[in-house]
PLY file of the C-alpha trace (Angstrom):
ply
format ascii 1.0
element vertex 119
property float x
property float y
property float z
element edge 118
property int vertex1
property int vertex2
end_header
-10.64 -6.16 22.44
-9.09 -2.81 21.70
-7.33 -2.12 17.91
-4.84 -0.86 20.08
-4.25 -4.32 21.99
-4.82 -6.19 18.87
-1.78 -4.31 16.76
0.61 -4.94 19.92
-0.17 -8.62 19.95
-0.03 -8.43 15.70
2.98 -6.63 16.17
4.35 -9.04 18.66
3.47 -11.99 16.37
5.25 -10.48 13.74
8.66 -9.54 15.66
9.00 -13.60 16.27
8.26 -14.52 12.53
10.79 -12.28 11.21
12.84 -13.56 14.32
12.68 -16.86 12.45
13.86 -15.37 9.46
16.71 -13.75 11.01
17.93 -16.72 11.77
17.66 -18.30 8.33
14.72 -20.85 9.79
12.74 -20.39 6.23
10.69 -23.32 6.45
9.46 -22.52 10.41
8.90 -19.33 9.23
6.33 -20.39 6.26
4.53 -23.38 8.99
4.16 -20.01 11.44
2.28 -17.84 9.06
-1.16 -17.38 8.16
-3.11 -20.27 5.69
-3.17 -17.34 3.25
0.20 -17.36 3.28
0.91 -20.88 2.97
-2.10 -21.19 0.22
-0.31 -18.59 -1.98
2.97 -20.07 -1.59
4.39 -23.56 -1.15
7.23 -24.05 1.47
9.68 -24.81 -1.21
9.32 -21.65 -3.18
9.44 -19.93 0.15
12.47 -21.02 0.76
13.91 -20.47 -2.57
12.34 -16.85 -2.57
14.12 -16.16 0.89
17.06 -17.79 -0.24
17.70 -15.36 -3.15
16.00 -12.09 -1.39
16.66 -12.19 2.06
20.14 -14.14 2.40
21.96 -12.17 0.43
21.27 -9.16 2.76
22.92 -10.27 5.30
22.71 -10.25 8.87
19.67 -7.26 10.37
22.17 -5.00 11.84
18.87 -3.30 13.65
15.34 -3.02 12.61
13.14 0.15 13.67
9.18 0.09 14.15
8.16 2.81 11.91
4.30 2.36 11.43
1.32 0.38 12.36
-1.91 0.60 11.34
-5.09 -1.85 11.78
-7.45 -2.22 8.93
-10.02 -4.46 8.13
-9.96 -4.29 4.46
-6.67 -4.44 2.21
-7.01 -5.12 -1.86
-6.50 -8.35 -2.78
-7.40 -10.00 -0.14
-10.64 -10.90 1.67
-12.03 -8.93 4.37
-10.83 -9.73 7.97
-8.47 -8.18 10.60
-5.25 -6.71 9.78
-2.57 -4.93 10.71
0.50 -3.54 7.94
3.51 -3.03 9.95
6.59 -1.40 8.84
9.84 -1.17 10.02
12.99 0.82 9.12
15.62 -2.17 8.60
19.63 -2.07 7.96
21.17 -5.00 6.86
25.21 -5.63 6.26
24.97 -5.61 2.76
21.63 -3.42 2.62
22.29 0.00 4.88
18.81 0.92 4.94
15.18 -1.69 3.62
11.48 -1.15 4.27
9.84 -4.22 5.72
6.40 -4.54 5.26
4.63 -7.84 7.62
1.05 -7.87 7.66
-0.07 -10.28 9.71
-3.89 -11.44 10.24
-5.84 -12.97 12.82
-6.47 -16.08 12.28
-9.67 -18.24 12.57
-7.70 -19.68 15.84
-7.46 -16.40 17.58
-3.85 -16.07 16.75
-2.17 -13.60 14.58
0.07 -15.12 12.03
1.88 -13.11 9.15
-0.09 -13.20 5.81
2.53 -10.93 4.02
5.81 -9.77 4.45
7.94 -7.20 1.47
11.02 -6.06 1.42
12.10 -2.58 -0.61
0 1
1 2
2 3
3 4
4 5
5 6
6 7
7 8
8 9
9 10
10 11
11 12
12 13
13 14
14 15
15 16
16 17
17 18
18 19
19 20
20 21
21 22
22 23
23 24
24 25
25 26
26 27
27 28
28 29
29 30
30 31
31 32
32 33
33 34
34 35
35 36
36 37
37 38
38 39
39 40
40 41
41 42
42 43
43 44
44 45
45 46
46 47
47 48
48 49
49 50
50 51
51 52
52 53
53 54
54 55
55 56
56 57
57 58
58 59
59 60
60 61
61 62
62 63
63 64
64 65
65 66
66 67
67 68
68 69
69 70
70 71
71 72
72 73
73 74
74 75
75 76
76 77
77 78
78 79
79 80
80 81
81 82
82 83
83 84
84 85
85 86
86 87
87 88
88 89
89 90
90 91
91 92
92 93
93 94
94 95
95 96
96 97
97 98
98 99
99 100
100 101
101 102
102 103
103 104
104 105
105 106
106 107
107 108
108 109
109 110
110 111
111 112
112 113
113 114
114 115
115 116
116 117
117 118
């Protein structure tokens, strides 16, 4: 498969995920992403993270692809497939945030986010 296939359908998988968060579904969002993910952080926390970080940002006014970019390597982390995705987002109560979602693909096939930042 083509990297450029595999960050559309990483990019896709990651547009639904933050979907979930858009929406304030916390705990679907931390059972849709990557074992990583879940391994580094229990649901609870999750939740309690969002809760504080996220929430009080309001409702995503719009949100703006600005990069992608497939790697295979990222510190941190073990080796695999990756892409860091970032998009331009504005918030009610946050005019202008840098998301970060990197999602990975997963032993099933599927991408599922593995990180995800907000500055």
């Amino acid at each position: 498969m083509a990297t450029q296939e595999k960050t559309n359908q990483a990019q896709e998988s990651a547009q639904k995920w933050l979907d979930l968060i858009d929406n304030s579904k916390y705990a679907d969002s931390w059972l849709e992403a990557a074992p990583y993910f879940q391994n580094n952080i229990t649901e609870e926390e999750w939740e309690k993270t969002l809760q504080g970080v996220r929430q009080p940002l309001g409702e995503k006014l719009f949100r703006k692809l600005e990069s992608k970019q497939y790697t295979t390597s990222l510190p941190g982390v073990a080796d695999g497939e990756y892409v860091v995705i970032q998009y331009n987002t504005s918030f009610v109560n946050k005019k202008s945030a840098l998301e970060t979602v990197t999602p990975m693909l997963d032993r099933d096939g599927r991408w599922k986010v593995a990180g995800y930042f907000i500055k």
